[in-house]
PLY file of the C-alpha trace (Angstrom):
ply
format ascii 1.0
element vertex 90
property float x
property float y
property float z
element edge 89
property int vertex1
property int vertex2
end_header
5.81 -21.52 19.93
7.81 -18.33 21.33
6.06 -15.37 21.42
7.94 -12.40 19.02
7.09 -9.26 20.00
8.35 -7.33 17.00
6.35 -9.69 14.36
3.19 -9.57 15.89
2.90 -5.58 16.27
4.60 -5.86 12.15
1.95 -8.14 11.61
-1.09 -5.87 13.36
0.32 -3.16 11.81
-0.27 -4.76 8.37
-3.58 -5.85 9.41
-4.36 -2.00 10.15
-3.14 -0.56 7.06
-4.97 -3.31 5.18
-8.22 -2.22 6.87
-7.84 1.47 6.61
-7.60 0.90 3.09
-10.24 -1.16 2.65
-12.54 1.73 4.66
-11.81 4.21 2.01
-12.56 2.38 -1.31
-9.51 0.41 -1.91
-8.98 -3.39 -1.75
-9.24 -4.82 1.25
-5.63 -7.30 0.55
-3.93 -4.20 -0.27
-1.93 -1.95 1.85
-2.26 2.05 1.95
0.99 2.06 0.66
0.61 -0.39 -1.85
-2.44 1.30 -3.08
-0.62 5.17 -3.16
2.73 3.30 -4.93
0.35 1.96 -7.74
-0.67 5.77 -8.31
2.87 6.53 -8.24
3.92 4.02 -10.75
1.04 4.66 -12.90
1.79 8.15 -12.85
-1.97 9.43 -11.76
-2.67 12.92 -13.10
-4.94 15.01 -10.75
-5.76 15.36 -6.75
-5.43 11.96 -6.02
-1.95 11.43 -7.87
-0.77 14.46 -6.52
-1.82 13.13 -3.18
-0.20 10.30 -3.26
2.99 11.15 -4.37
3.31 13.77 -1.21
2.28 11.49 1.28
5.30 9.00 -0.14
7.55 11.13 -0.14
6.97 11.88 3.73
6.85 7.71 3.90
10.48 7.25 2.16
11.48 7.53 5.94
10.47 4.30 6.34
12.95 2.86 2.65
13.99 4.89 -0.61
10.55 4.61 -2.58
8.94 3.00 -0.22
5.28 3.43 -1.48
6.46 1.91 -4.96
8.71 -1.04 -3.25
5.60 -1.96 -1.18
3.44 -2.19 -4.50
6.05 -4.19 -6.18
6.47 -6.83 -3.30
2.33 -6.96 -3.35
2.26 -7.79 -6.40
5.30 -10.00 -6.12
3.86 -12.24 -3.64
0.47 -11.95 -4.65
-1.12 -10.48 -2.05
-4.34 -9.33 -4.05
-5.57 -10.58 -7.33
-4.58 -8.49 -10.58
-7.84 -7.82 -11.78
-7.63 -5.29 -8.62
-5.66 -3.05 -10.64
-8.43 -2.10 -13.00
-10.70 -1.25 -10.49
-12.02 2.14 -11.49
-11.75 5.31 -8.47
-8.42 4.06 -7.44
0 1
1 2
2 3
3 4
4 5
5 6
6 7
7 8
8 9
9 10
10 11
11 12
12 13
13 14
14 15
15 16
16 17
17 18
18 19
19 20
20 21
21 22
22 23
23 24
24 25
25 26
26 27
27 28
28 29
29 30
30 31
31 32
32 33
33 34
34 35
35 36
36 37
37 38
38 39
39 40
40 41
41 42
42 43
43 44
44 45
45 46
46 47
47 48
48 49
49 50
50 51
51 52
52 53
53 54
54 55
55 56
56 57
57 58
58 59
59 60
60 61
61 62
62 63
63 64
64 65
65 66
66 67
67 68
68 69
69 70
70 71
71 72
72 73
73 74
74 75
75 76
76 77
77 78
78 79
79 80
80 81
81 82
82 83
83 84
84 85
85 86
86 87
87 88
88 89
């Protein structure tokens, strides 16, 4: 097995994101930007829509919707269970 430099820092970088968003409330299979592209999609009313859709808008650097494309692909391949999306606070 050859070590690839580029996966594994992808792949800790995942593995931070997931935590940080476990830390503050969310679900601990979800990324950050998974979490603020559900608030997007759902079109949140209040601070913490509001938050979210500045923050990705300064993350679309990264892809065009990027925040919304990263929920999609979580929920895509599964990464957390539906019944996640209910969970009240989000």
């Amino acid at each position: 097995m050859r070590f690839k430099p580029k996966q594994f820092f992808y792949n800790g970088w995942i593995i931070l994101d997931e935590t940080g968003n476990w830390l503050t409330g969310g679900a601990s299979d979800e990324t950050m930007s998974g979490r603020m592209g559900r608030a997007v999609v759902e079109k949140r009313k209040g601070f913490s829509g509001w938050l979210a859709r500045t923050i990705c808008k300064g993350l679309n650097v990264f892809g065009k919707d990027h925040c919304v494309e990263t929920y999609k692909s979580e929920l895509e391949h599964a990464h957390r269970p539906e019944s996640l999306d209910d969970k009240p606070g989000d």
